[in-house]
Structures are given as C-alpha cells and as structure tokens.
KOLTIBA-186353 format. One record per atom (N, C-alpha, C): x, y, z. Coordinates in steps of 0.2 Angstrom, whole numbers, plus 2048, in hexadecimal, padded with zeros to 3 digits. Each point is the difference from the previous one (the first is absolute). Layout:
! residues N
X;Y;Z .
...
! end
This chain:
! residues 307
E0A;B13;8D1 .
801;801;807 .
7FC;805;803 .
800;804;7FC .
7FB;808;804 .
7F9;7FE;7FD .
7FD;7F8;7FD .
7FB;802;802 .
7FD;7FC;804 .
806;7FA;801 .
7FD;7FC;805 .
801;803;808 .
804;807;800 .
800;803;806 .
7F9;806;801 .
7FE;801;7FA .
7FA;802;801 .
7FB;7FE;801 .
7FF;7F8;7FE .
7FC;7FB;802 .
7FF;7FE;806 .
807;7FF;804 .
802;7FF;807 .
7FC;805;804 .
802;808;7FD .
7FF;803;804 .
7F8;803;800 .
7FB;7FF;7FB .
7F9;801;801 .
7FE;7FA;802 .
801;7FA;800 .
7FF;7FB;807 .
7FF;800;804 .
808;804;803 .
800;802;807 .
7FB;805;801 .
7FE;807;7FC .
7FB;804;804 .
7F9;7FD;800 .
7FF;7FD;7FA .
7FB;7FF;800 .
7FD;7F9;803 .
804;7FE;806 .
800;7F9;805 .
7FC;804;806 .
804;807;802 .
7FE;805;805 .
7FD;805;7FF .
7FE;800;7F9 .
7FB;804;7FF .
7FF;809;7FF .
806;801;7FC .
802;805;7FF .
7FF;803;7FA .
800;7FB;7FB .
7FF;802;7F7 .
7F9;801;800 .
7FC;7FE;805 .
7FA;7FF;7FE .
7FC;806;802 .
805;804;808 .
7FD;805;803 .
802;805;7F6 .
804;801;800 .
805;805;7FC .
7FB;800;7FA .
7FF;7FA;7FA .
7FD;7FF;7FC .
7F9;804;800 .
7FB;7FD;806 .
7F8;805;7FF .
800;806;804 .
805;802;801 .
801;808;802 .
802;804;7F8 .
804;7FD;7FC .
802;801;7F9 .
7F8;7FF;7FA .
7FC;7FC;801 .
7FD;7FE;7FC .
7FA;805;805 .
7FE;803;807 .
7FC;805;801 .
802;805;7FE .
805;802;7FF .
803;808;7FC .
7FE;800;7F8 .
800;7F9;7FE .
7FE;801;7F9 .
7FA;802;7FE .
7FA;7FC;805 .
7F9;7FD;7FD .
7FC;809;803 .
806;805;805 .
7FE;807;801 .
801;804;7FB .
804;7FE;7FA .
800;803;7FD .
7FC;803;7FC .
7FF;807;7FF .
7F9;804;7F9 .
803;802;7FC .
7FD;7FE;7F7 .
7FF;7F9;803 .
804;7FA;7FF .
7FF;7F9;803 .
804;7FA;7FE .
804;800;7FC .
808;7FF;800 .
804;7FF;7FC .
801;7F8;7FE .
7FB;7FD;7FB .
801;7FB;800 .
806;7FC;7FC .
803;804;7FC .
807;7FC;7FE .
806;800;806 .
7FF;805;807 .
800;7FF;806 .
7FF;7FA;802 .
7FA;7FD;802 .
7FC;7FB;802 .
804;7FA;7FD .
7FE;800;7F6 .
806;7F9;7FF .
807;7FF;800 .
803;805;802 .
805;7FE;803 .
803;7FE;807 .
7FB;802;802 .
7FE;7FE;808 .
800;7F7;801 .
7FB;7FE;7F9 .
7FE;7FC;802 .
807;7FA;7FD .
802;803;7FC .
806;7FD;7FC .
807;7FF;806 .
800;807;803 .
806;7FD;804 .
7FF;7FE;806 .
7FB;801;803 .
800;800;80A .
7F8;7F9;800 .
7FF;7FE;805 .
7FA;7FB;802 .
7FB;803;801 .
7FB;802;7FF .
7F8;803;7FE .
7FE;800;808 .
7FE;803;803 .
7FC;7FE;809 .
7FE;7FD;7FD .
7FB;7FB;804 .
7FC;7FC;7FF .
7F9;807;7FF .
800;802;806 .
7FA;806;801 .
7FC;802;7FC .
806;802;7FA .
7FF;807;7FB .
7FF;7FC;7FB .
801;7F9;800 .
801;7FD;7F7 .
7FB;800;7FD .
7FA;7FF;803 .
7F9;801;7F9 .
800;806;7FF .
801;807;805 .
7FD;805;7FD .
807;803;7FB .
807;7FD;801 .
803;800;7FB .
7FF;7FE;7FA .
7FD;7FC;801 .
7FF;7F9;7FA .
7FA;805;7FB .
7FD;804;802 .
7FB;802;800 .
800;806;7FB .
805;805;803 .
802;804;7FD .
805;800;7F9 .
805;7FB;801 .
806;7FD;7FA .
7FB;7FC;7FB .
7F9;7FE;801 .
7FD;7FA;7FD .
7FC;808;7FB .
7FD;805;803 .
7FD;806;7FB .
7F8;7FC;805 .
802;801;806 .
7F7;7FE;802 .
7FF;806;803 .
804;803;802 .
801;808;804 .
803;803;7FC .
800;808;801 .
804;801;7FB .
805;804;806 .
806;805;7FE .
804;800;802 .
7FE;807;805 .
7FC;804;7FE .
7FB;806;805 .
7FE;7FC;803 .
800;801;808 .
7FD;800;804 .
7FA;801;804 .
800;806;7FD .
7FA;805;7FE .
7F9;7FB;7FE .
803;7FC;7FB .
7FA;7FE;7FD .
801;7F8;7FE .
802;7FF;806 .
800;7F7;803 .
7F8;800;804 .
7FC;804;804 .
7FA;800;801 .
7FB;800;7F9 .
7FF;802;7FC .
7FD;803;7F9 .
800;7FA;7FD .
809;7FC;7FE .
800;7FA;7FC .
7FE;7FB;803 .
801;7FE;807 .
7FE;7F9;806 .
7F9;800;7FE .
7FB;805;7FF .
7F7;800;7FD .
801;7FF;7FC .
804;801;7FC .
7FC;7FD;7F8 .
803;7F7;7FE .
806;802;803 .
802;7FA;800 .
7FC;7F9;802 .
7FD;806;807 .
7FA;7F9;804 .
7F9;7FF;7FC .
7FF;807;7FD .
7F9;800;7FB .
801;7FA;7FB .
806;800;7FE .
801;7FC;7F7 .
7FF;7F9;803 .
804;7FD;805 .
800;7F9;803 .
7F7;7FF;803 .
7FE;806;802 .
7F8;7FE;803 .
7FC;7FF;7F7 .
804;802;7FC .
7FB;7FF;7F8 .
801;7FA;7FE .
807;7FE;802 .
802;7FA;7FE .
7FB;7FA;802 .
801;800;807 .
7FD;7FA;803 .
7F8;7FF;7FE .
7FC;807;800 .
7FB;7FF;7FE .
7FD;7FE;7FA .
803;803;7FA .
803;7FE;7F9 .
802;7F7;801 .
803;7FE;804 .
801;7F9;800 .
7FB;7FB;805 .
7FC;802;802 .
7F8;7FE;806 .
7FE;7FD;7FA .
7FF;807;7FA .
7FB;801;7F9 .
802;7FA;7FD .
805;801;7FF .
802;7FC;7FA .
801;7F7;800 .
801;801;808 .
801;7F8;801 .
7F6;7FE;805 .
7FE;803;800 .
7F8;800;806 .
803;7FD;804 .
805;802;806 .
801;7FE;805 .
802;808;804 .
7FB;801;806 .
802;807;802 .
806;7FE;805 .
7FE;7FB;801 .
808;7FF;804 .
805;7FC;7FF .
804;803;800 .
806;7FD;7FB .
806;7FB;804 .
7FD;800;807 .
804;7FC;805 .
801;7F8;7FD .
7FB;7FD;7FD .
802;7FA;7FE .
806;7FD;7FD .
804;808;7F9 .
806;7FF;800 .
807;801;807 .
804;7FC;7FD .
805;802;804 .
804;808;7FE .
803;802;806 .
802;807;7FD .
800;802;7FA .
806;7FD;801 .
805;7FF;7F8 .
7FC;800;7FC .
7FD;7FB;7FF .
7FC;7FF;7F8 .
7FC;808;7FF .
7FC;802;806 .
7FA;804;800 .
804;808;7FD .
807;802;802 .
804;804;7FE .
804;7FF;7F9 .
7FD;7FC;7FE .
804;7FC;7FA .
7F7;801;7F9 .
7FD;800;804 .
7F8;801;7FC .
801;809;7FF .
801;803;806 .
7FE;806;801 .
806;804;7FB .
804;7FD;7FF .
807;805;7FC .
7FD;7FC;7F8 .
800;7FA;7FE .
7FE;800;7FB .
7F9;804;7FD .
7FB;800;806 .
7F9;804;7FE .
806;809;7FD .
802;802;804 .
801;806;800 .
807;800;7F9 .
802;7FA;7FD .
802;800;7FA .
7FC;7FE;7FC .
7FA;801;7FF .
7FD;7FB;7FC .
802;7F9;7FC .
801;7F9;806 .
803;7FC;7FD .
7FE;7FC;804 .
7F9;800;804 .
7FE;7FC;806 .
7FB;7F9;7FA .
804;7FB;801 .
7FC;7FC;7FE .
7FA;7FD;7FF .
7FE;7FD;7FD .
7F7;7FD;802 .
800;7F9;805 .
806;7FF;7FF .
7FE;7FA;805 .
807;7FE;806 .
7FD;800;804 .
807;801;805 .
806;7FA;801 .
7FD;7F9;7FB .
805;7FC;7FE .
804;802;7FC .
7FF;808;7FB .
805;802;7FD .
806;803;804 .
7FC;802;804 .
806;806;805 .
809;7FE;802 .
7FE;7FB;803 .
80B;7FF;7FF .
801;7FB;7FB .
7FD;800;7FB .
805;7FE;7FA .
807;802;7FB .
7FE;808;800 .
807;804;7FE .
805;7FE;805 .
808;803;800 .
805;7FE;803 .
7FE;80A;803 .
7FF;804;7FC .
7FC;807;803 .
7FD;800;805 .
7F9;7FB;7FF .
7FD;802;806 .
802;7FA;80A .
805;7FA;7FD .
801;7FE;806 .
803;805;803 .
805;803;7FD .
805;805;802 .
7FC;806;806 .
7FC;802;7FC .
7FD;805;803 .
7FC;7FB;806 .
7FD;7FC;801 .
7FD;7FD;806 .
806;7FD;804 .
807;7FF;7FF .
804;7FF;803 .
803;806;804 .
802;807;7FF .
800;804;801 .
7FA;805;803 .
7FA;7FB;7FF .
7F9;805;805 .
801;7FB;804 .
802;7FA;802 .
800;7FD;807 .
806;800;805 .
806;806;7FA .
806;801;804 .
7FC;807;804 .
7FE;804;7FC .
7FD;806;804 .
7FB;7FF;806 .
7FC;7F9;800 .
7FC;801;804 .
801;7FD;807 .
80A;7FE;7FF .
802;801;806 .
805;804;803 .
800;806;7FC .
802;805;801 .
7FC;806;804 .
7F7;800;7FE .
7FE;805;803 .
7F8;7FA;800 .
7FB;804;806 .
7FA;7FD;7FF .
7FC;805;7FE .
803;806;7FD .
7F8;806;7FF .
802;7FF;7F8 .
7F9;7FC;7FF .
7FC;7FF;7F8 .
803;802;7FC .
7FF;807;801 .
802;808;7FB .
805;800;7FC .
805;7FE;807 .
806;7FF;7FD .
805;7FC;7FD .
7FC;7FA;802 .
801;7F9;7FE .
7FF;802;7F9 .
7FA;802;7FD .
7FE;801;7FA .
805;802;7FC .
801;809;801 .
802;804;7FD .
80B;7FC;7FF .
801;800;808 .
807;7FC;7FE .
804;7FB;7FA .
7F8;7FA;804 .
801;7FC;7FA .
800;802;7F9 .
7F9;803;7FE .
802;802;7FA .
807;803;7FB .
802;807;804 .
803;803;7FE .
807;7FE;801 .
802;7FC;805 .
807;7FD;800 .
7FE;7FA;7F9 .
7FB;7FE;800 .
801;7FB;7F9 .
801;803;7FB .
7FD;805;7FF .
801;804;7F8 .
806;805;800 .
805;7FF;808 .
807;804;801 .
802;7FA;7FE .
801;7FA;800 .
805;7F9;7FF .
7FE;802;7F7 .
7FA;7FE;7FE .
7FD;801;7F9 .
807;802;7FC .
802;807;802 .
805;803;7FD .
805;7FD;801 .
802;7FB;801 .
805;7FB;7FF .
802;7FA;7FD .
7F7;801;7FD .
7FF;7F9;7FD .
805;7FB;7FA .
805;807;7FB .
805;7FC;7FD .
807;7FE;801 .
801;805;807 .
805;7FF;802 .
800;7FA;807 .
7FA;7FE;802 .
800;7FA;805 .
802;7F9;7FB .
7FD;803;7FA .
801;7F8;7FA .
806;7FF;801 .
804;804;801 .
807;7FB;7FF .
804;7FE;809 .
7FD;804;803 .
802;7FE;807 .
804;7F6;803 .
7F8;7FC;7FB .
806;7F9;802 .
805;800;7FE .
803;800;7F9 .
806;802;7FE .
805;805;804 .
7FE;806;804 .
806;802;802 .
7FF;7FE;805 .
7FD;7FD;807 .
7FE;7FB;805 .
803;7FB;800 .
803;7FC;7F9 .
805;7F9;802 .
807;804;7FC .
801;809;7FE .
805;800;7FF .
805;802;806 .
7FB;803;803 .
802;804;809 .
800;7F8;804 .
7FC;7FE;801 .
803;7F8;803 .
808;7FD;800 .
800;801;7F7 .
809;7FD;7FF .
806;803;803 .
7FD;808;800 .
804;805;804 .
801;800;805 .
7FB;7FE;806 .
801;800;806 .
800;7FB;802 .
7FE;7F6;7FE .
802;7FC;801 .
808;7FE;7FE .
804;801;804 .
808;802;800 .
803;7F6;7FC .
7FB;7FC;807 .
804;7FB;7FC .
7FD;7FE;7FA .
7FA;801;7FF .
7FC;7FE;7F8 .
7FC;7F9;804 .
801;7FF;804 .
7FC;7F8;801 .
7FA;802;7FF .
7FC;805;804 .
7F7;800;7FF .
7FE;803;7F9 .
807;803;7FE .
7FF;803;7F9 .
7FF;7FA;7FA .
805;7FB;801 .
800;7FA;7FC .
7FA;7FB;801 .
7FE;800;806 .
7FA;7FC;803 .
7FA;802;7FC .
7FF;807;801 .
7FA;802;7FD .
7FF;7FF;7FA .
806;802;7FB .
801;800;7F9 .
7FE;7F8;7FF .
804;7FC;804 .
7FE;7FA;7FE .
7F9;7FD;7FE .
7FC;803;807 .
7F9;7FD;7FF .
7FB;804;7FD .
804;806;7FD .
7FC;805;7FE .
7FA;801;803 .
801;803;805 .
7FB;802;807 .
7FD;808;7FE .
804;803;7FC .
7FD;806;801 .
7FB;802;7FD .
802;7FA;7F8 .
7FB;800;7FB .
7F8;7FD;801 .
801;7FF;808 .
7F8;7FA;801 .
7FF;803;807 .
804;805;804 .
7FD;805;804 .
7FA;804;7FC .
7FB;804;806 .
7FA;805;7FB .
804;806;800 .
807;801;7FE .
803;806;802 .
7FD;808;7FF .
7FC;7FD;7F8 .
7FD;807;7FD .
7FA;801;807 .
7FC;7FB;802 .
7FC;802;805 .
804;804;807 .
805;7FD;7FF .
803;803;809 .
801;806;7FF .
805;803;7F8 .
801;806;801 .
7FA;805;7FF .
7FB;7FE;7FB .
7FA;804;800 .
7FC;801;804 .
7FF;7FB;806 .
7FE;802;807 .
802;803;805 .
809;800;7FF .
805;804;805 .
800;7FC;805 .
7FF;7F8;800 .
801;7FB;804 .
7F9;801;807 .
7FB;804;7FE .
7FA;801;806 .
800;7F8;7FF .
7FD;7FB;7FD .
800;7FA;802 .
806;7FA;802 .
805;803;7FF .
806;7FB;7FF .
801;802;809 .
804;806;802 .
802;7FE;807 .
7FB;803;805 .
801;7FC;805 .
7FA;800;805 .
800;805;805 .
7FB;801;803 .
7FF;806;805 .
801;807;7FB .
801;804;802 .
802;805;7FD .
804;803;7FF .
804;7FD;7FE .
807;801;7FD .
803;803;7FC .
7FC;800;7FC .
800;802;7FA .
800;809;7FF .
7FC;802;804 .
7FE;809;802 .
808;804;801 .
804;7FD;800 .
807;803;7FF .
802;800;7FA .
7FF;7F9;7FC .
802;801;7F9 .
7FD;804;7FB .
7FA;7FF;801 .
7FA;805;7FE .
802;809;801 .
801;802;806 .
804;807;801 .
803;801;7FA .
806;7FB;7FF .
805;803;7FC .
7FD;800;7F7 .
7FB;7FB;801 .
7FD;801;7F8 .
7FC;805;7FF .
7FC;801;804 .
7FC;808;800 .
803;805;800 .
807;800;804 .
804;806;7FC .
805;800;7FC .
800;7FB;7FE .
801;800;7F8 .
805;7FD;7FB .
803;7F8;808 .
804;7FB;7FA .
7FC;7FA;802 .
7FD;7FF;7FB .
7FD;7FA;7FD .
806;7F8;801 .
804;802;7FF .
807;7FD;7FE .
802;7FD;808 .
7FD;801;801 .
802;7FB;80C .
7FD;7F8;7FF .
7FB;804;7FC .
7FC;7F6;7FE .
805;7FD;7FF .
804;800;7FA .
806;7FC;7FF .
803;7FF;807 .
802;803;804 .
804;7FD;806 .
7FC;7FD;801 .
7FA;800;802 .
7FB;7FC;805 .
801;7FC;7FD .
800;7FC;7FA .
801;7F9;7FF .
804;7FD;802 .
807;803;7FE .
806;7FE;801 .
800;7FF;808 .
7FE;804;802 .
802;800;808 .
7FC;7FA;804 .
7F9;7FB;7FF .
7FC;7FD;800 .
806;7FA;7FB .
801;7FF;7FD .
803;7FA;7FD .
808;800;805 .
802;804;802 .
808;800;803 .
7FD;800;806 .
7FA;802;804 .
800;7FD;806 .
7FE;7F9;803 .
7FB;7FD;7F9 .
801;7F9;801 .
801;7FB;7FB .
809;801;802 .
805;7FF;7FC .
801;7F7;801 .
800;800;806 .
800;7F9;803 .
7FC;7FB;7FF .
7F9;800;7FF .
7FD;7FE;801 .
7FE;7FF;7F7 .
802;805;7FD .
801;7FF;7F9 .
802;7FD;7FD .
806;800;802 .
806;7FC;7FD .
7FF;7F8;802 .
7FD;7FD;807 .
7FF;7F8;802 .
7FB;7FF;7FB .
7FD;803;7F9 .
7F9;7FE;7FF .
802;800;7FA .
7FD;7F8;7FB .
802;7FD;7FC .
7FB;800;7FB .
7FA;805;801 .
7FA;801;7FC .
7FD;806;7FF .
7FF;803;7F8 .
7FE;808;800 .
7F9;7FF;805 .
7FC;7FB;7FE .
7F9;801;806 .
800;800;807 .
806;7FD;804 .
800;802;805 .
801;807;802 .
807;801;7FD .
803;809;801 .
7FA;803;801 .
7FB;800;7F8 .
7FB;805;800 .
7FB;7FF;807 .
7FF;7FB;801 .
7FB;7FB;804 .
803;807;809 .
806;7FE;801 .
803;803;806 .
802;808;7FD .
801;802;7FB .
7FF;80A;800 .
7F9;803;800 .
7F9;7FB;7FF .
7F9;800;801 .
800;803;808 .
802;7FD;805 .
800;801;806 .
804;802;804 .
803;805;7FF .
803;804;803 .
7FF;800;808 .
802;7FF;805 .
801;800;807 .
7FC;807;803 .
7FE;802;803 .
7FC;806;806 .
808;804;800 .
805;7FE;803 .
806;804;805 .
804;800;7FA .
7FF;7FE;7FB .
806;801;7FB .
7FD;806;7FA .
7FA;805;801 .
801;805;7FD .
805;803;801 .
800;803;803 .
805;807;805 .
806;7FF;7FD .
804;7FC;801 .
807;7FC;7FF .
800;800;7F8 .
7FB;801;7FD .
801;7FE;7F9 .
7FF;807;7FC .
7FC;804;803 .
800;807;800 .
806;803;800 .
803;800;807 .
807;802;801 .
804;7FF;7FA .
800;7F9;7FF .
806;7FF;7FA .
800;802;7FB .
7F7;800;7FC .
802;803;7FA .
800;807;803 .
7FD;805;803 .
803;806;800 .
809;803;800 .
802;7FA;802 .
809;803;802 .
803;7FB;7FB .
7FC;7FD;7FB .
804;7FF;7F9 .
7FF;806;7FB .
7F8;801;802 .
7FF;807;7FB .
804;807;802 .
800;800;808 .
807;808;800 .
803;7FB;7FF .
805;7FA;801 .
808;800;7FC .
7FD;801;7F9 .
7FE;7FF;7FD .
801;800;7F8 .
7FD;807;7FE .
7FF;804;806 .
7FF;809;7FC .
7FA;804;7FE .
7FC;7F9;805 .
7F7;803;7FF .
7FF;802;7F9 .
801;7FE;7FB .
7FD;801;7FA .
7F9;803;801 .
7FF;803;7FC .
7F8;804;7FF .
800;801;7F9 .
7FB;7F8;7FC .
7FD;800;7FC .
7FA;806;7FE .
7FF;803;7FA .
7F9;803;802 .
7FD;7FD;7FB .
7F8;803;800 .
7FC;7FE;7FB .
802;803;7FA .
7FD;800;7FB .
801;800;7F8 .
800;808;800 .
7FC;804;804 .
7FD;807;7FF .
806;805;804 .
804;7FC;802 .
805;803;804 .
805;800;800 .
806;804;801 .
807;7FF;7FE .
802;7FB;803 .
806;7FC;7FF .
801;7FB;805 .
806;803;804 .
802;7FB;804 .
802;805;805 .
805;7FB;805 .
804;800;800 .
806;7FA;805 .
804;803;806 .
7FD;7FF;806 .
802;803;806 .
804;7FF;802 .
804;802;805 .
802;7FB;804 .
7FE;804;808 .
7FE;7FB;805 .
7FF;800;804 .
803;805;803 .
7FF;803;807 .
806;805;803 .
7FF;7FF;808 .
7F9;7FB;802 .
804;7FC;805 .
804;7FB;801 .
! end
C-alpha cells in the first residue's frame, strides 16, 4: 500500500513538474562538490531520475572518464581527447582510409576501442562475429543517441561496456532468473505457462539484450534510464526489463500459437511503448528492493530503495 502511494504520489509531482525542479537542484549540489562524492552520485543515480542535463557529464564521471577533482577535469578532457585523436589516426594507418566516414558510427567506435585493445581484426567481415563485439556496437549506437560529440560517444561507449564486462558471470544466469521473476509476478501463471510451453525464452537472444542493456531492443531512447541505474551500480534492473517487456505484451503473447512469431513481434517493439515499459520495470525493481548486484571485485551489496 505505501508503495503504491508513493508511486501515486511521484506521478502526481512529476505530472506538474515538481520532482524534477527538486531533483537537479540536488544533483547541482553534488556535481559542486570538492571533490565529487561519487558514491554520492551512485546513489543519486539508484534512487531519484538522472536530469536529462547532467546525465553524460554524470555518466562520465561514475564511468572513471573524469575523475572525481574538478580541478583536473580540464588536464583529463586533453588527454582523453589526445588518446582518441591517436586512435583515429592509428586506425586511418591501419585500415588506409584517412576518412573513416564510410563506416557507420557504431562499427567505426567498435574499430577504435578494439585498436586501443589490441584486438582490431584484419578484416572487417571478422568484426561482429563475437557475441562481445555485437554487444559493444549495440551499445555505441545506443550512445550515439544520447550525445552527438564524437569524444564522447567514444570514451562512453567504451567504458560503460567494459563497466557491464564486470557482470559478465553474473548476467549468464539472468534468463533463468527473468522466467523466475516472470512466475512471481504473473499472479495467474497464464503467460508464465504460455511461455514455458513454447519455450520462448530459450529462442529469445536474451544473452544479447542483457549484454547490450537493451540499446537495440527498445526504441528511442529509453533505455538512458535503465542504464542510470546500471552505472550506479545494479546491474540486476536488466532482469526487470525483461520481465516488464514480456508482461506488457501480455496480450498479444498469449493470442500467438508460434515461438517465430512471438520472437518475430518482441523484434519490434513499437516508438510509444518504450517509456511504459521503462516505467514497469523500474517499479518492479523498487517493489522488489532494488537489488544491487556488484561485480566480482566488490562487495555485494542489497539495497533497498528509500524512495
């Protein structure tokens, strides 16, 4: 009951626009801080909505592309920009094209992180072959509608891939807990039985959706919410997002007598059904206590929300 009166009641402000004044006046007091308190920041990001504003230069910071001195965000933006100018140039050489426009972003950011890991292949028909490297070109085409400046594209992408990277053994088991939270939260069991039946889950790309953080699965930009919460640092929202994408299109699931078509209709997710699907899994993940999985190098950690 209190939390769906709290849900009521951030609706309401945020219909007239009051969470939102409140929000990046709280997130300007932080980013004043000398220097950064970034366990500040992800907790920011964990419990309250990110401004739109402030999200890459937060992203930026919680990703380790800035550091947390302010002081010497001028000093690291040059060197930052130096390394990316060695890259491209590095990659002119390597490939003898000084312009690299021919590829599309994605791929051209997916050359440049691999050159700067030594792992850029010889021929560019190898390049999305791994389930690693789709991943990372799914995730630099969600970036490059988040920002249009290069640099950042760059650095984002990388860094947020190799922040997922440290999830790597703990996403493996995601579709499994994605049809256990399904059972949980489909009360009558119909779409839970439905699905089991045609074993749907096992012929979705799941591993792909969670290791991209859905940048290709939902449309427009939608996804820059759920990403928030993963950059500060539960990994474990991905699970909702499935769940919440299978229970929104619960209807249209259940009338279909074939795993090819299901998958055929979750391929295409609808323009106006991001947001709505965002919403959901976000408010199954606070009911369920925001869980904050961490990486293998970190304590783990089980929160519970305190909006």
């Amino acid at each position: 009951m209190a939390t769906e009166e709290r849900n009521f009641r951030s609706y309401y402000y945020e219909k007239f626009g009051f969470r939102v004044v409140e929000e990046k006046k709280s997130i300007e007091i932080l980013l004043k801080e000398q220097p950064i308190s970034v366990e500040k920041l992800r907790q920011f990001c964990l419990r309250f909505p990110l401004p739109a504003v402030y999200r890459t230069h937060v992203w930026k910071i919680l990703l380790g592309i800035l550091p947390a001195s302010q002081s010497s965000h001028t000093f690291v933006q040059q060197q930052r920009e130096q390394q990316w100018t060695d890259l491209k140039q590095g990659l002119a050489l390597l490939s003898g094209k000084r312009d690299l426009a021919m590829d599309s972003p994605e791929v051209t950011l997916l050359k440049l992180f691999l050159l700067e890991q030594a792992q850029l292949p010889f021929l560019d028909s190898d390049l999305l072959v791994s389930d690693e490297n789709k991943s990372f070109a799914a995730i630099a085409g969600g970036v490059c509608k988040v920002t249009d400046v290069e640099l950042d594209r760059y650095w984002i992408s990388s860094r947020f891939f190799l922040h997922v990277a440290k999830y790597k053994d703990t996403i493996a088991h995601y579709p499994e807990l994605t049809l256990r939270c399904l059972k949980k939260e489909d009360v009558e069991k119909k779409l839970w039985n439905h699905i089991q039946e045609h074993r749907l889950l096992s012929c979705l790309p799941l591993s792909l959706w969670f290791s991209s953080c859905f940048a290709d699965v939902l449309p427009n930009i939608s996804f820059q919410r759920i990403w928030d919460k993963i950059i500060g640092g539960s990994c474990y929202v991905l699970v909702y997002v499935a769940v919440a994408i299978l229970i929104f299109f619960r209807r249209p699931l259940l009338s279909m007598k074939s795993v090819e078509d299901m998958i055929t209709y979750l391929q295409h997710i609808p323009d106006d059904c991001g947001d709505r699907i965002v919403n959901e899994a976000l408010d199954l993940w606070t009911k369920n206590g925001s869980c904050i999985l961490m990486s293998k190098s970190d304590s783990p950690v089980v929160e519970k929300s305190k909006t």
